[in-house]
N, C-alpha and C positions, 0 to 999 in steps of 0.2 A: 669718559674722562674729559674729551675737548669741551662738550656742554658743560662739564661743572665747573674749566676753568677760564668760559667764556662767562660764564656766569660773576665767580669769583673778579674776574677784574673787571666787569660793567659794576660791583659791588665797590670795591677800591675806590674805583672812577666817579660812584656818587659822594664817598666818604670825603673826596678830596675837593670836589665840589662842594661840598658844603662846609669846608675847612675855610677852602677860600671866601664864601659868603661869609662867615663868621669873621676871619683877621678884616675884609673892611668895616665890621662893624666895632672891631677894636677888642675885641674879647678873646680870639683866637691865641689857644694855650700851645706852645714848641708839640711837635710832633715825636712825642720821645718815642722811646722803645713801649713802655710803657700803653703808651696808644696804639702803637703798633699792633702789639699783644694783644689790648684790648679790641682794637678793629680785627683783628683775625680771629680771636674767639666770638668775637661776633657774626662771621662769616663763615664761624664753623657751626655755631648754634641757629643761623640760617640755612647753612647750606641746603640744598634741596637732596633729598632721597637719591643712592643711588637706581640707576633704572632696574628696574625689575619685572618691566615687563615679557620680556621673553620667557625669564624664569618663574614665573606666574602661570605663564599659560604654558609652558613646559612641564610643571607640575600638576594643573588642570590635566593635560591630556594624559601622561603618566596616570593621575587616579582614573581615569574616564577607561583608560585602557584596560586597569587592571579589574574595574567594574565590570567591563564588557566580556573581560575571558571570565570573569565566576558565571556570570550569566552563560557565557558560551558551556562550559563544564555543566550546568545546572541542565540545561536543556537538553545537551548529548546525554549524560544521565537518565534521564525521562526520555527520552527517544528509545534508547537500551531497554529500559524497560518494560515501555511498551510493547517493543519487539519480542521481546522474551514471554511476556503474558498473551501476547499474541499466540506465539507460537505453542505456547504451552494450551490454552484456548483449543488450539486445530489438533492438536493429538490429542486432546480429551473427545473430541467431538468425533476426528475420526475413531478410534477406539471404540467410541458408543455404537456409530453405525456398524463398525464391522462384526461387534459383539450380537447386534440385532440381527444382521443380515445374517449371520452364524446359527445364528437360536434357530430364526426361523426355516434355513434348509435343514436343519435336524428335525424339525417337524417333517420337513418333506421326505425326509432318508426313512425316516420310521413309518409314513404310510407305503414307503413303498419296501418295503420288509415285510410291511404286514401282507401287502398284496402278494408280493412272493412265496409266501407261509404256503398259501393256497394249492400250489403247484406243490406239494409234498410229494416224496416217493409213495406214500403209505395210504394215496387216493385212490379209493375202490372204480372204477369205468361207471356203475351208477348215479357216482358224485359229480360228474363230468360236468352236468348242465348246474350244476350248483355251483360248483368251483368258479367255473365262468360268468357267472353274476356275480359272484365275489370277485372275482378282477375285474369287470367292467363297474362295479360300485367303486374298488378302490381307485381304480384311472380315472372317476371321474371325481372323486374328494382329492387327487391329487393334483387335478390341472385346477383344479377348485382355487385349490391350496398356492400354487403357484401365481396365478394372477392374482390371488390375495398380495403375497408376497411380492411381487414385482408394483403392487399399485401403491405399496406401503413403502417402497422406496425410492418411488420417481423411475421406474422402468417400466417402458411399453413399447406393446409389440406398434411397429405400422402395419398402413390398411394401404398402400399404395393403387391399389385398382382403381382405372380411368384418373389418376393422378397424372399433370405433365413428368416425362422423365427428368429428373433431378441427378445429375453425377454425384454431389453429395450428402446424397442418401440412398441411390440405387446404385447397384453394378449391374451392366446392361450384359447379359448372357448370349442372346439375339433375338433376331427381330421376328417380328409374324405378320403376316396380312391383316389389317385392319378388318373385322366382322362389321356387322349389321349393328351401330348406335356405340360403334369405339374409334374416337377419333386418332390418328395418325400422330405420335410423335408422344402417345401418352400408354404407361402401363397396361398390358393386357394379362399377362401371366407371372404371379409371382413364384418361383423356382421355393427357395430358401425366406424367411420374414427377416424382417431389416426391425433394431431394435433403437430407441435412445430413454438416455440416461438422462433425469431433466430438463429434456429437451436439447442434449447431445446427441446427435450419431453416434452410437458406438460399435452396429456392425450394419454394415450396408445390406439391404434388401437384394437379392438376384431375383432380375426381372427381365422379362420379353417385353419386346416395345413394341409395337402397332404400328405396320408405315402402309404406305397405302401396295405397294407392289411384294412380292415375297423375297426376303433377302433376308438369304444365312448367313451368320458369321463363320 
């Protein structure tokens, strides 16, 4: 408002100026109301705009805001989803493997029923040495059977002998004298096999360590 009536009266102040240039030239018409009227409709048909810049870029930033939360909404949306397909993803998958891994110990449960078969009440003493090629065929279609099934799902046994002892993948039982070509500080006897899952630990090897003097735990 002070600019528009700083404006307004530098406006007057040229009208009045040039009034006066006019009466010495002799042509200068009384300043009615009339003029009056006239010069301020003229000062109103000039006046300049009120400001509107604050209210401009107040309303710039108002839409800019309201563009950014749809975007903001748009993207949580898609983030949700993907979390959701994700997850739905990992129980299908797991579902498969555990269905697999399922299948395949029913395999393993049924050769070892069949091998059971064999020990019947109803085995004549003659059948003795038969019987017993039939269990030692079926024990060996079934360890067959199993490292099938462990190689098909990312499980295997370790081989830790003459390996450095590792705490996170041995458990150390105790120790033994180092023999003739086994260095000190490294696997000499594995007790129990240590197993991983894709190349996880998931049960620790029991092992004897090798040191150079004899020390029991």
């Amino acid at each position: 408002m002070a600019a528009r009536s700083l404006w307004a009266v530098q406006r007057l102040q040229r009208l009045l100026a040039s009034g006066a240039m006019s009466e010495s030239r002799g042509w200068l018409q009384p300043f009615s109301t009339a003029t009056q009227r006239t010069a301020g409709e003229d000062c109103s048909s000039e006046d300049p705009p009120d400001v509107l810049g604050p209210s401009l870029a107040e309303r710039a930033l108002r839409l800019k805001a309201v563009k950014l939360e749809k975007e903001v909404q748009d993207l949580t949306l898609r983030y949700q989803r993907a979390v959701a397909d994700c997850e739905n993803i990992r129980r299908r998958t797991q579902r498969c493997v555990e269905d697999s891994f399922c299948k395949d110990l029913v395999e393993v449960a049924d050769i070892l029923e069949k091998t059971a078969e064999c020990f019947s009440e109803g085995a004549k003493p003659e059948d003795h040495k038969l019987t017993l090629e039939k269990v030692f065929q079926g024990l060996s279609l079934l360890e067959a059977k199993l490292k099938s099934v462990f190689a098909k799902h990312g499980l295997e046994k370790m081989t830790p002998i003459g390996d450095k002892y590792d705490p996170h993948e041995h458990e150390l039982i105790s120790h033994m004298p180092a023999g003739v070509g086994v260095q000190p500080g490294t696997v000499a006897l594995v007790r129990q096999d240590g197993y991983k899952l894709h190349g996880r630990t998931i049960r620790l090897a029991q092992v004897e360590v090798a040191v150079e003097s004899q020390r029991r735990l």
